[in-house]
C-alpha positions in Angstrom: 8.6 -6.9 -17.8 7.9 -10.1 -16.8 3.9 -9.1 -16.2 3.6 -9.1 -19.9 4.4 -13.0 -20.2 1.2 -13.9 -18.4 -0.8 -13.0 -21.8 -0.7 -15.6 -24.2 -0.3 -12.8 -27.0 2.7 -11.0 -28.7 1.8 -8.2 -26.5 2.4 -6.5 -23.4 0.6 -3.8 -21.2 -1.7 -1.1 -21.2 -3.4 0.8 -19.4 -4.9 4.6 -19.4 -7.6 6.7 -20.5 -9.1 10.0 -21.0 -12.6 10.3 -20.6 -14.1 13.8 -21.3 -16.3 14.2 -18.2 -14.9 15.8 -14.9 -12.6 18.1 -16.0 -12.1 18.8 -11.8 -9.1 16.2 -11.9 -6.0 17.4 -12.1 -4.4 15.6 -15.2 -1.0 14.0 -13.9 1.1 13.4 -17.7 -0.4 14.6 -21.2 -3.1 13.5 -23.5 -0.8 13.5 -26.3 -1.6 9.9 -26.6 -3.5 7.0 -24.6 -4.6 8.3 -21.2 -6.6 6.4 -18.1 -9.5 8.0 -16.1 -11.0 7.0 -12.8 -14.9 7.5 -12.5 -16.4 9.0 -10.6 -12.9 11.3 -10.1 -14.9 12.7 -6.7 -17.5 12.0 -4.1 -18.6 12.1 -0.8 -19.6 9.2 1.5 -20.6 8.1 4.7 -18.4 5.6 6.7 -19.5 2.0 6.0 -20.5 3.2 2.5 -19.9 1.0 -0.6 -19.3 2.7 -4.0 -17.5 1.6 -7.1 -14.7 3.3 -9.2 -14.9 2.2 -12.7 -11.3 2.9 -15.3 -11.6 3.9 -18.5 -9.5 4.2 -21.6 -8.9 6.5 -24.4 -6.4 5.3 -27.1 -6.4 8.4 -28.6 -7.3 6.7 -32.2 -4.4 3.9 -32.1 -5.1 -0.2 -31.4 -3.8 -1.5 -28.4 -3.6 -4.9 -27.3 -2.8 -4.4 -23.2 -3.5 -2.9 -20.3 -1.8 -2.4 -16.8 -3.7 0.0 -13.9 -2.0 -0.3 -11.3 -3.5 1.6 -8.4 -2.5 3.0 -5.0 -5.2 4.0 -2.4 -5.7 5.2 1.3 -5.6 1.7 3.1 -7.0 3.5 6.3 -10.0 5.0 4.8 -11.0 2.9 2.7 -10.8 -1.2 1.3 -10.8 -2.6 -1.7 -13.6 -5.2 -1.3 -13.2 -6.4 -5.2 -12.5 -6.1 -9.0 -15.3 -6.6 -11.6 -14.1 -7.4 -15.0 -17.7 -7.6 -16.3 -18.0 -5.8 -19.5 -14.7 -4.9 -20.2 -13.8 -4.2 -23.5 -10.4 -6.5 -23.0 -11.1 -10.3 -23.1 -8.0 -12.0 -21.4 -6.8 -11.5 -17.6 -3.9 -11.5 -16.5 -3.5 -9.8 -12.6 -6.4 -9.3 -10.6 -4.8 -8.6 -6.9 -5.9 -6.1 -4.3 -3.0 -6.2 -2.0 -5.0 -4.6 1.0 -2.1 -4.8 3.5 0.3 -2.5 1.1 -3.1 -0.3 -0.3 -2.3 -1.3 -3.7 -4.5 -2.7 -7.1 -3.0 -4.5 -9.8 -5.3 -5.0 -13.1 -3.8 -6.4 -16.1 -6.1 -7.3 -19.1 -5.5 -8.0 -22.8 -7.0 -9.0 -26.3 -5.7 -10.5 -29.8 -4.3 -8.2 -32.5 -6.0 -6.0 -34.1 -6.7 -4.8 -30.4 -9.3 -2.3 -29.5 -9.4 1.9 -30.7 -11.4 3.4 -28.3 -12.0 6.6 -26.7 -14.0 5.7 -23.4 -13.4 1.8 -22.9 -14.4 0.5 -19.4 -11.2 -1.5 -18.4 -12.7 -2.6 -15.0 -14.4 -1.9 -12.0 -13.0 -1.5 -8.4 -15.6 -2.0 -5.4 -14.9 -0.1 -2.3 -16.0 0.3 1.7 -15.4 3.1 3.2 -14.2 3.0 6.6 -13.4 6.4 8.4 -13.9 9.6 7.4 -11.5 11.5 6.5 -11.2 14.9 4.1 -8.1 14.8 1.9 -5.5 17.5 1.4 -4.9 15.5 -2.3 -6.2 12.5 -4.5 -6.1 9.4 -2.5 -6.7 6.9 -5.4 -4.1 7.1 -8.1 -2.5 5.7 -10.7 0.9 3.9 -10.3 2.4 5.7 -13.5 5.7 6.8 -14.4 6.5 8.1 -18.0 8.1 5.2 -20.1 8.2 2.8 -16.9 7.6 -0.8 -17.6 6.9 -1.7 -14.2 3.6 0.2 -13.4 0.1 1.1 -15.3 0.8 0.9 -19.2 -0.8 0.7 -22.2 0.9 -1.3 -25.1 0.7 -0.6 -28.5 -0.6 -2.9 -31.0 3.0 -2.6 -33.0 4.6 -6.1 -32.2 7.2 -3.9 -30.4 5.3 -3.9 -26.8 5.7 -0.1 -26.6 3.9 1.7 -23.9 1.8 4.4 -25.2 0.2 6.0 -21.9 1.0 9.2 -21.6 -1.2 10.5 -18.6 -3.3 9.5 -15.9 -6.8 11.3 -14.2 -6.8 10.1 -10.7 -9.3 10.8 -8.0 -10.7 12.3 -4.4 -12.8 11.0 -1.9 -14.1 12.4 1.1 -15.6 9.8 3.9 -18.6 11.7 6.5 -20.2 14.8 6.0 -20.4 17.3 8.8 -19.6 14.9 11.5 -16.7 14.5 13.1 -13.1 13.8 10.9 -10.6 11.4 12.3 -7.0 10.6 10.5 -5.2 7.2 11.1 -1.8 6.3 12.1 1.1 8.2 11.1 -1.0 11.2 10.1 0.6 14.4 10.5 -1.7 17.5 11.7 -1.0 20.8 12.6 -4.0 23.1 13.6 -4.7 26.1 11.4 -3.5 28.8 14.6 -0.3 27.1 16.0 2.6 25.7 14.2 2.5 22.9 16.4 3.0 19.7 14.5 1.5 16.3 15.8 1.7 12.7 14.8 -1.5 10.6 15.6 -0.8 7.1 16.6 -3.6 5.1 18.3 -5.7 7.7 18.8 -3.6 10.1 20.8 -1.7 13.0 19.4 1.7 13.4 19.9 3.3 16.2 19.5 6.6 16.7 17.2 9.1 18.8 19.4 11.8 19.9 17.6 12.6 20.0 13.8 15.4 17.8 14.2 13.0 15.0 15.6 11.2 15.7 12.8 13.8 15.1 10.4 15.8 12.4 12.0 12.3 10.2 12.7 12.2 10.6 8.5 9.0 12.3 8.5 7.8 14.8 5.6 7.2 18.1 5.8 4.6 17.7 2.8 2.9 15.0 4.3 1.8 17.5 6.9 -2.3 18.5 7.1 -3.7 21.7 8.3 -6.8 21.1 10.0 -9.7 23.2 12.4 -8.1 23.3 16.0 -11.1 21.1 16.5 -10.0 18.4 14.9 -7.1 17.9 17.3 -9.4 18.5 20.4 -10.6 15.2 18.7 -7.8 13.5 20.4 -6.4 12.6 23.2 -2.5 14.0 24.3 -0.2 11.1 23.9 3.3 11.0 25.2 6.0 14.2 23.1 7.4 11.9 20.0 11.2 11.2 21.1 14.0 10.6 18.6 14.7 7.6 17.5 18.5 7.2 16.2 19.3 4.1 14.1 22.0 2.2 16.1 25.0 2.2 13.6 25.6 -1.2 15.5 22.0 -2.2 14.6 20.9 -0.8 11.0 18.0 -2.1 9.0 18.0 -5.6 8.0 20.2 -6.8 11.3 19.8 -9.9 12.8 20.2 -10.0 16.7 19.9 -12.4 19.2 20.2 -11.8 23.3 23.7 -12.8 24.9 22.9 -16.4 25.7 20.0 -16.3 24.3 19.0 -18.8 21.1 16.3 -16.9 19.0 17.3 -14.9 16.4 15.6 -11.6 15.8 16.1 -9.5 12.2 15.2 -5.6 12.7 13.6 -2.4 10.7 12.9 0.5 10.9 9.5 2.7 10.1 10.3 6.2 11.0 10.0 6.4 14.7 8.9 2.9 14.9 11.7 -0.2 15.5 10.2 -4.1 15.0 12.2 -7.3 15.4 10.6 -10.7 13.7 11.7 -13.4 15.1 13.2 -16.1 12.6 11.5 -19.8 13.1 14.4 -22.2 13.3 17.3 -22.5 11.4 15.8 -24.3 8.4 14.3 -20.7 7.7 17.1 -19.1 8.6 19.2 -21.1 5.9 16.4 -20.5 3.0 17.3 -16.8 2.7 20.5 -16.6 0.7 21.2 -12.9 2.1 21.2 -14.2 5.9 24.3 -15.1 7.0 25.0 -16.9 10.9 28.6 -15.1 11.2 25.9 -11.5 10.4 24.2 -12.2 14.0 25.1 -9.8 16.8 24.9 -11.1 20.5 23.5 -7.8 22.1 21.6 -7.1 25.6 18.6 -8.0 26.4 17.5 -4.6 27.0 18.5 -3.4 23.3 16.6 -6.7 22.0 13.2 -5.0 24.5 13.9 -2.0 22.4 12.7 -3.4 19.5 9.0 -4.0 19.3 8.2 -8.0 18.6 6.2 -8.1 14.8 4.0 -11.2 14.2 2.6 -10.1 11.1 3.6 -10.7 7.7 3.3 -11.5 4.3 4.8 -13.4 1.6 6.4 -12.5 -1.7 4.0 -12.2 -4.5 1.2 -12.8 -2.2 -1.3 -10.0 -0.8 -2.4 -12.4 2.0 -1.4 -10.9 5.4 -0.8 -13.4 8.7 -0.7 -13.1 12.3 2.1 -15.6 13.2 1.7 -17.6 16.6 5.6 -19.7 17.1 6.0 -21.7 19.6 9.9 -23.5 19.8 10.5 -24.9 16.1 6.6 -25.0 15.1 4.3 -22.1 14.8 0.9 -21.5 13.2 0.1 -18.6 10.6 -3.5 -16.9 10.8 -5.1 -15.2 7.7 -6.5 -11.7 8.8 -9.4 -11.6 6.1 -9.8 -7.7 5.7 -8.4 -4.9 6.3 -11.8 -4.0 8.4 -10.6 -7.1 10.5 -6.7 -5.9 10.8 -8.1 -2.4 12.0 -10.7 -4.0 14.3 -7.7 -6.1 16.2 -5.3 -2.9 16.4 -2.4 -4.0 14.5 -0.3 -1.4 12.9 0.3 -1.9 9.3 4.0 -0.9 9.6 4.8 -3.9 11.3 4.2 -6.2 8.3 7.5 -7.8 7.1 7.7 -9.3 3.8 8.8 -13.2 4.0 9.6 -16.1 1.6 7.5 -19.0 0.5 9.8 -21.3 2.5 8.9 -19.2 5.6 5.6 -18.8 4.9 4.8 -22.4 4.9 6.9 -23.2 7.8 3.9 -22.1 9.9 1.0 -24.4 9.9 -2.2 -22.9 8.7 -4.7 -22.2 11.2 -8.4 -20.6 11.5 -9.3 -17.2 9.8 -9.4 -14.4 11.5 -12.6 -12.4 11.2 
């Protein structure tokens, strides 16, 4: 609960609302006591678009003294361009982060006991672009909420006790384009309303899904699956059959490998049927994660290094800020990709962002944006 701290209040967070207009949203919790809407809860726009969400809260008669919304929301479609705290009916910040490489929104906001009893208080705005179109099978901006968690979208009680009074959530549902074509991003699984065919797009191709046991092993989801017009798939053209990819029980997540005579040191994941190796700077960075051990690194062949596709994009703990990473021996330079317009323009695939330390982070000198 350390999110809390960052108020200078004997408080801790808050978050929801129910606001009596659209009753079209599905209501994820109860209303038996503080509840958080999105608004508007639907629309329809055109690629390029702008259009702002606004959160509200309903406190269901009590004072509270904190809010948390914490938001997820469809990174390909759409990015999160800002957060407006004007006329907000809380008076202290303390998070304010769009993480735009993970899709993610983190608003935390407070105010001095009493608190504030409200039924429809704006908590903040969120200013969106929409990129693609796309028509969703669900809501594709919603809450980060969890009944009695502590570590996503609350709302805290004005009690001196810090308990978390949010009891549901209204999310929402956006559809990008309007009679024009519909494309889906990366990873998207589609299956056209007259076959049972199932097909994964990935770079604009679709590739079709074989067996059920590729399916399973590559750790896709059958509910993540979207029927769509067979017209939608004539959309695209026919990549390469998606082949199974089996985890080496030589090589599992979080390995670190290096090429029989070789000197660079390579540490592995997995994404479903995706494999990525990051290469690790120099042994100074090497030493400044406590996990990594030297006596942990496998000397494999070079063709089982190849198999793993090189990342050069990451991200630091606690910072939303993705980098393209250019090394060269023991120095190396770090790149800010500005946008996620910017990341989709260049064709990177946002599965190949590992998560770093500080120390490694600023091992890499800092160069010119990209934009």
């Amino acid at each position: 609960m350390y999110k809390y701290s960052l108020l200078i209040i004997p408080i801790l967070i808050i978050l929801p609302l129910f606001f009596g207009f659209n009753s079209s949203a599905a209501l994820v919790g109860s209303v038996n006591q503080a509840t958080l809407t999105l608004s508007p809860q639907s629309g329809t726009y055109n690629a390029n678009d702008n259009f702002t969400v606004s959160i509200y809260l309903n406190t269901n008669g009590q004072n509270v003294v904190v809010v948390a919304a914490y938001l997820n929301y469809d990174k390909t479609h759409f990015q999160a361009l800002s957060i407006d705290t004007n006329g907000s009916i809380f008076s202290f910040e303390a998070e304010k982060i769009i993480d735009s490489a993970n899709g993610k929104i983190k608003i935390t906001r407070g105010i001095p006991t009493p608190g504030v009893n409200t039924s429809n208080g704006l908590v903040a705005k969120v200013n969106f672009k929409a990129l693609s179109n796309v028509t969703p099978a669900s809501d594709n901006l919603t809450s980060d909420f969890v009944v009695d968690s502590t570590t996503d979208s609350n709302i805290i009680l004005d009690d001196g006790r810090g308990t978390d009074i949010l009891s549901g959530v209204y999310n929402a549902k956006y559809t990008v384009g309007s009679g024009g074509p519909v494309y889906y991003g990366n990873d998207s699984l589609l299956k056209a309303s007259n076959s049972d065919k199932v097909y994964l797009i990935d770079n604009g191709q679709k590739r079709w899904i074989p067996t059920g046991e590729i399916f399973k092993t590559n750790g896709y989801s059958w509910s993540s699956i979207v029927t769509v017009d067979p017209s939608v798939l004539t959309q695209y053209a026919d990549g390469p059959d998606v082949m199974m990819v089996t985890v080496d029980s030589n090589i599992p997540e979080g390995a670190l490998i290096r090429a029989i005579g070789g000197i660079d040191v390579f540490i592995v994941k997995y994404v479903g049927a995706k494999k990525f190796k990051r290469l690790i700077l120099s042994p100074s960075v090497f030493n400044s994660y406590q996990h990594l051990k030297w006596s942990d690194v496998k000397d494999v062949s070079q063709s089982v290094v190849d198999s793993f596709t090189t990342s050069d994009l990451v991200r630091a703990v606690g910072d939303p800020k993705v980098y393209k990473l250019y090394s060269s021996g023991d120095t190396g330079q770090k790149r800010w990709i500005q946008t996620a317009d910017v990341f989709l323009h260049l064709g990177f695939d946002w599965d190949a962002i590992y998560e770093i330390n500080q120390v490694d982070r600023d091992s890499y000198v800092t160069g010119t944006e990209l934009e």
